[in-house]
C-alpha positions as CSV (number, residue, x, y, z in Angstrom):
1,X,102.4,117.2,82.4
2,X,99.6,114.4,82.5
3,X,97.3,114.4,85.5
4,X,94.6,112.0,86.5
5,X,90.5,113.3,86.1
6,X,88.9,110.9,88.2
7,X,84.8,110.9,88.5
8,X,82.6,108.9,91.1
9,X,79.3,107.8,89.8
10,X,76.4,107.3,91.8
11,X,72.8,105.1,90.9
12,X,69.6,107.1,92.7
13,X,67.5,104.6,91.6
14,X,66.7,105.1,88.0
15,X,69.9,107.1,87.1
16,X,73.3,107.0,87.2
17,X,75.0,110.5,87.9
18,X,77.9,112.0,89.0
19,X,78.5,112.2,92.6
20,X,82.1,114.1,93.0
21,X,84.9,114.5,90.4
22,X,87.9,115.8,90.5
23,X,91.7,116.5,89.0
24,X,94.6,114.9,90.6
25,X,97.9,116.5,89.8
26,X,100.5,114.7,91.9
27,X,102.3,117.4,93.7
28,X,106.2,116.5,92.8
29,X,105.6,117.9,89.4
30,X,105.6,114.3,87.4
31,X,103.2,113.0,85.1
32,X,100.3,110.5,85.9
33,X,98.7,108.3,84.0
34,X,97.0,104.9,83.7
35,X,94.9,105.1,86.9
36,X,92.9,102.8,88.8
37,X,90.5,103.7,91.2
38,X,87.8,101.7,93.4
39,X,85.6,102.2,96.7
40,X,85.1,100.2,99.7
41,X,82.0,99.6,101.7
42,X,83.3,102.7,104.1
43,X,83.1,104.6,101.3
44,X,86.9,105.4,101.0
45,X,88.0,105.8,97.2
46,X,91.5,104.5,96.3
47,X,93.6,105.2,93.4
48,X,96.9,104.0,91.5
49,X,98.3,105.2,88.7
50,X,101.5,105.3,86.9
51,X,104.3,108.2,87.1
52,X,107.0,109.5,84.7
53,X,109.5,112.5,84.3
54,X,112.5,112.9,82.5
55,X,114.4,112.2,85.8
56,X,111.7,109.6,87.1
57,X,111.2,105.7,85.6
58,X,107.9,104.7,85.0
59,X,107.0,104.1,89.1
60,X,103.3,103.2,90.5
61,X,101.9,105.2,92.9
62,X,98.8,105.3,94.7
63,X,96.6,108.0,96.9
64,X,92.9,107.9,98.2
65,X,90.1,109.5,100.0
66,X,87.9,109.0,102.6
67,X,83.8,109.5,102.2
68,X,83.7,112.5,104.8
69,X,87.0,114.6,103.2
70,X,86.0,117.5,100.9
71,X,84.4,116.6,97.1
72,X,86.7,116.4,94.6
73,X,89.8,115.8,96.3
74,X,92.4,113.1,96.9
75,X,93.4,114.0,100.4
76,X,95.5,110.8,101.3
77,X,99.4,111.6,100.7
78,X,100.8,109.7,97.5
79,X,103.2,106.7,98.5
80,X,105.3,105.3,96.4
81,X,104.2,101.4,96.0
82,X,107.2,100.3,93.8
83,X,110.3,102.6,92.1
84,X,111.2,101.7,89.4
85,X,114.9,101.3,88.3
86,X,114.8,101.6,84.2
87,X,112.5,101.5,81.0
88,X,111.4,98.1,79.5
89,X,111.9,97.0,76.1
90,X,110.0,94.5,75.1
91,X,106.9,95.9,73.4
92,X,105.5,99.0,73.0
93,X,102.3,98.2,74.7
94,X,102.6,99.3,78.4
95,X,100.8,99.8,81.9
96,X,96.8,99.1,80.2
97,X,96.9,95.8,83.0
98,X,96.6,98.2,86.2
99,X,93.7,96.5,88.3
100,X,92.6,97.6,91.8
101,X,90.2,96.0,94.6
102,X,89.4,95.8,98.3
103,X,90.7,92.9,100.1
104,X,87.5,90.6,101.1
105,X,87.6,89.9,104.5
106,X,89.2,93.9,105.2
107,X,88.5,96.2,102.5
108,X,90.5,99.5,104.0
109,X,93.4,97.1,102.7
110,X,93.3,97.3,98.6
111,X,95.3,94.9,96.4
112,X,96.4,95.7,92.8
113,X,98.6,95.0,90.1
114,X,100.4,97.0,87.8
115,X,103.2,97.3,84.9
116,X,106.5,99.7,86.2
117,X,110.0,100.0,84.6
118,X,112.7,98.0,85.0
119,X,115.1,96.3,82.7
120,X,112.3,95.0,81.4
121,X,108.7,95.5,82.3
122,X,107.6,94.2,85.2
123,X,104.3,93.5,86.8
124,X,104.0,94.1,90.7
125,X,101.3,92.6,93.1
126,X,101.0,94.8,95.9
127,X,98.7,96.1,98.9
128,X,98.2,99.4,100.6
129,X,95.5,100.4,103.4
130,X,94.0,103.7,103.8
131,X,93.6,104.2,107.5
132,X,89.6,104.6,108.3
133,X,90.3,107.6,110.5
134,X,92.4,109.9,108.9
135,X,92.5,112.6,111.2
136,X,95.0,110.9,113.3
137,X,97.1,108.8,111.0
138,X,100.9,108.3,111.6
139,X,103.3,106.3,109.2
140,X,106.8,105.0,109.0
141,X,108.7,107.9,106.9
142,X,112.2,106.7,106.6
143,X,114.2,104.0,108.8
144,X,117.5,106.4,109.8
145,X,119.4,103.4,111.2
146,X,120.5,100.8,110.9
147,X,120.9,101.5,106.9
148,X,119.1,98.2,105.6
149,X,122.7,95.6,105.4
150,X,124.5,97.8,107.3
151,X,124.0,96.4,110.7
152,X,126.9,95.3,112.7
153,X,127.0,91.8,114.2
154,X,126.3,93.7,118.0
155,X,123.8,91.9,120.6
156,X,122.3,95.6,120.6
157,X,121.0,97.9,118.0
158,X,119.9,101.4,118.5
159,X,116.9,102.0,115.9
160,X,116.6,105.3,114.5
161,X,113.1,105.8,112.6
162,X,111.3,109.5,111.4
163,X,107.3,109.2,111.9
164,X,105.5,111.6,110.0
165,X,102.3,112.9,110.8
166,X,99.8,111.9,107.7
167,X,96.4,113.2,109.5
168,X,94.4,116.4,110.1
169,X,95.1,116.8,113.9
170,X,98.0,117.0,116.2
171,X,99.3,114.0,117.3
172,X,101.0,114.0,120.8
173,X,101.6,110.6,120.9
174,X,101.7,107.1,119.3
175,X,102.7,103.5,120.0
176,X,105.1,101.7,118.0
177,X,105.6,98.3,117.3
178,X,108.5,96.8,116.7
179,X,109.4,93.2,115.6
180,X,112.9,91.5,115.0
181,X,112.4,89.0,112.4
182,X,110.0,86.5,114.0
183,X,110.6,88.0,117.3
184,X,108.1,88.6,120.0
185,X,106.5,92.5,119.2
186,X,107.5,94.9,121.8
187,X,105.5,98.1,122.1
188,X,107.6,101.5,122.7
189,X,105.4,105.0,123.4
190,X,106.4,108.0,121.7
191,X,105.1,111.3,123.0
């Protein structure tokens, strides 16, 4: 299987030199290839990189680091930043466009673009933050219910959502968000 070897360089003053390096090998046993990878002024590294198996289309996926985690190591969990549903066929040529940069006016969000597979090769602009303290990072695993078209035409639906904990501590509790369309946000507490 491919995996990514990924190197941070760093200029003392008169010379450029290595800094950390490391080898990602994403952990579901697929190949990765055709990586990206940029800092921020926080120091946080970001990634994204292409994935294949012989049961996975060509998908981009995307991990990080923040400048306090160990040396060497991509600590952020993948995520998935497009699936892909098929294998191109218009050229041979495929995935050399990747491009990867911190937004402007908030660089913990990073925008990129990047080839995946589809009936035929598509390009997807997308954006992904790393959260600037990863010790107690939450995120949206899976919405249970309502199954996205499934909803029924009631005044009243019961939400069912898994959260799963992405950071170094315990967390005991967290605020969600939740927004209806255009609807006002409420705030629920989970503990």
């Amino acid at each position: 299987k491919a995996c990514i070897r990924w190197s941070e360089l760093r200029n003392t003053g008169a010379n450029w030199s290595i800094y950390q390096e490391g080898t990602y090998v994403p952990s579901a046993g697929y190949a990765a290839l055709m990586p990206s990878v940029t800092l921020n002024s926080k120091g946080q590294l970001a990634m994204i990189y292409n994935t294949a198996s012989s049961t996975t289309f060509p998908t981009i996926r995307a991990t990080g680091r923040n400048s306090t985690d160990p040396l060497g190591q991509m600590t952020y969990e993948e995520i998935s930043l497009v699936t892909a549903d098929g294998y191109g066929s218009f050229s041979s040529r495929w995935g050399d466009y990747n491009d990867l940069m911190p937004d402007p006016s908030n660089d913990s969000i990073f925008w990129c673009t990047a080839m995946y597979g589809s009936t035929n090769w598509k390009t997807r602009v997308t954006s992904f933050k790393l959260a600037p303290f990863k010790n107690l990072d939450a995120k949206l695993n899976s919405i249970n219910s309502p199954i996205d078209g499934t909803a029924s035409c009631s005044n009243q639906i019961t939400p069912n959502i898994t959260i799963k904990n992405v950071g170094n501590n315990t967390l005991t509790s967290l605020k969600i968000n939740i927004q209806d369309g255009t609807g006002p946000v409420t705030t629920t507490t989970w503990t």
